[in-house]
C-alpha positions as CSV (number, residue, x, y, z in Angstrom):
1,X,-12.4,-41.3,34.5
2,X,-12.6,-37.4,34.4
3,X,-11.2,-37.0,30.8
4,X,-10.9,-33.5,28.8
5,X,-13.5,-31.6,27.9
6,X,-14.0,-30.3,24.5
7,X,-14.7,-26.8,23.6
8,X,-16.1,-25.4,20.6
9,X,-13.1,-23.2,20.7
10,X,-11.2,-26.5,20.5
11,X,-13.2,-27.6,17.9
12,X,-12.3,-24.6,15.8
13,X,-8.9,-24.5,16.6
14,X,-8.7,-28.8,15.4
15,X,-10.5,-27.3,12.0
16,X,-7.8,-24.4,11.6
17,X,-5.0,-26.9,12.0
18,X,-6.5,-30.3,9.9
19,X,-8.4,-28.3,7.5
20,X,-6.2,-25.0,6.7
21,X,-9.2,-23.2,6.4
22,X,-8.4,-18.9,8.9
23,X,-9.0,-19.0,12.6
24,X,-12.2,-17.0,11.4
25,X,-13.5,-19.2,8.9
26,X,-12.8,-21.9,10.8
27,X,-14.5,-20.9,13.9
28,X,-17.6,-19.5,11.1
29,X,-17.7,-23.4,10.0
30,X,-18.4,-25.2,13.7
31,X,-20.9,-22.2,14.2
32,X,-22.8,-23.4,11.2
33,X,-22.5,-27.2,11.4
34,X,-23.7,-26.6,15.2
35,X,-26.7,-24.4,14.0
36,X,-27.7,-27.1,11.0
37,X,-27.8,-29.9,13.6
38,X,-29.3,-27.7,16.3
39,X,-32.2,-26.4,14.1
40,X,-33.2,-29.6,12.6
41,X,-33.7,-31.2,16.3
42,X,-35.6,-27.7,17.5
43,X,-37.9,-29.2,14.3
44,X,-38.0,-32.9,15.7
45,X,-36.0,-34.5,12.8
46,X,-33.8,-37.2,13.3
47,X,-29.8,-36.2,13.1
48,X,-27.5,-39.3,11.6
49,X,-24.0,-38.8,11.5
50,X,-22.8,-41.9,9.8
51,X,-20.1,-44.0,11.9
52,X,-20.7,-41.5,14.1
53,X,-24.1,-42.4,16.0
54,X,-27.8,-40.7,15.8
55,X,-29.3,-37.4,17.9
56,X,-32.9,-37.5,18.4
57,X,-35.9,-35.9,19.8
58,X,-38.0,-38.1,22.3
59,X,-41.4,-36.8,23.6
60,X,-42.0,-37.5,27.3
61,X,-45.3,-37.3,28.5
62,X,-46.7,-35.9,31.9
63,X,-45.5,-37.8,35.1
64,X,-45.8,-37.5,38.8
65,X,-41.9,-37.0,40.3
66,X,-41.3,-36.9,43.5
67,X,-39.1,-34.1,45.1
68,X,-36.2,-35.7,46.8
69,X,-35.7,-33.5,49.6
70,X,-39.7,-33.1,50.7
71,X,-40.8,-36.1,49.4
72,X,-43.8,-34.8,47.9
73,X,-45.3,-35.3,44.7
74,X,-44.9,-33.0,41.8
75,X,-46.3,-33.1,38.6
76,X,-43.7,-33.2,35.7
77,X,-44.6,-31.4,32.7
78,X,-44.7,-33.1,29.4
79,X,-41.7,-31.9,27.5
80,X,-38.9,-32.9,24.5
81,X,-35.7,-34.4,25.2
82,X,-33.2,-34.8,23.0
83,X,-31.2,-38.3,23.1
84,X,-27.4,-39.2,21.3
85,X,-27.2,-42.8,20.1
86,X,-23.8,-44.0,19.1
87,X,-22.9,-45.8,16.2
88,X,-21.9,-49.2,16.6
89,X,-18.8,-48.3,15.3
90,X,-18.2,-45.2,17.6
91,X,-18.7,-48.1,20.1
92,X,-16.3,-50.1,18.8
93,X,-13.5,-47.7,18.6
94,X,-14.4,-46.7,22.1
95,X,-13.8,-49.8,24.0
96,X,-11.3,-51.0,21.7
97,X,-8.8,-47.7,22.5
98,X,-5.7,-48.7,23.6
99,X,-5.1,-46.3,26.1
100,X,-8.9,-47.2,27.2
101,X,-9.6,-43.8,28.5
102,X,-6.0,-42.1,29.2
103,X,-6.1,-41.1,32.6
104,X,-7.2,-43.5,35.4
105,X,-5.7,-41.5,38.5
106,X,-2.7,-43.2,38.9
C-alpha cells in the first residue's frame, strides 16, 4: 500500500495550476497556511479543518519505557504530541474510493 508522497513542492505546484495564482505566490501561500497551522499548535490550540479532520496537541506525562535492545528501563520525559483526527467525512471518502488505494502491487 506504498502510495505517493506529497510534497510541499507538490502542494504549490496543485495551487499554481487550480488556483492561477505565480509559482511564487503560490508557493508564498502553502508557506503561510503551513505556518498559521503550525504556530497555533506550537500554542496548544486546537486546528479544525472542516470535512477535513482536527490536529491537536496531547500532553503525555512521564513514563517508564523500556529500551528494546537492552531491556532496561528508561524514564520517558513528559512531552507534547501532536495528534490528526480525520473527519468523518475524510473517512468516508477514503474507504469509499473506487480505486481503494491505486496501487496494490500487482
Amino acid at each position: 500500500m506504498a502510495g505517493k508522497t506529497v510534497t510541499r513542492a507538490d502542494l504549490c505546484e496543485a495551487v499554481y495550476q487550480k488556483v492561477g495564482l505565480s509559482r511564487t505566490e503560490s508557493a508564498a501561500l502553502v508557506e503561510l497556511v503551513l505556518k498559521e497551522i503550525t504556530d497555533c499548535l506550537e500554542r496548544g490550540e486546537t486546528v479544525k479543518l472542516s470535512s477535513f479532520g482536527s490536529f491537536l496537541v496531547r500532553k503525555k506525562g512521564q513514563r517508564i519505557g523500556r529500551n528494546p535492545k537492552t531491556g532496561k528501563e528508561v524514564p520517558i520525559s513528559p512531552r507534547r504530541v501532536m495528534v490528526f483526527k480525520p473527519s468523518a467525512i475524510l473517512k468516508q471518502r477514503i474507504n469509499s474510493d473506487p480505486d481503494g488505494g491505486k496501487e496494490s502491487g500487482k
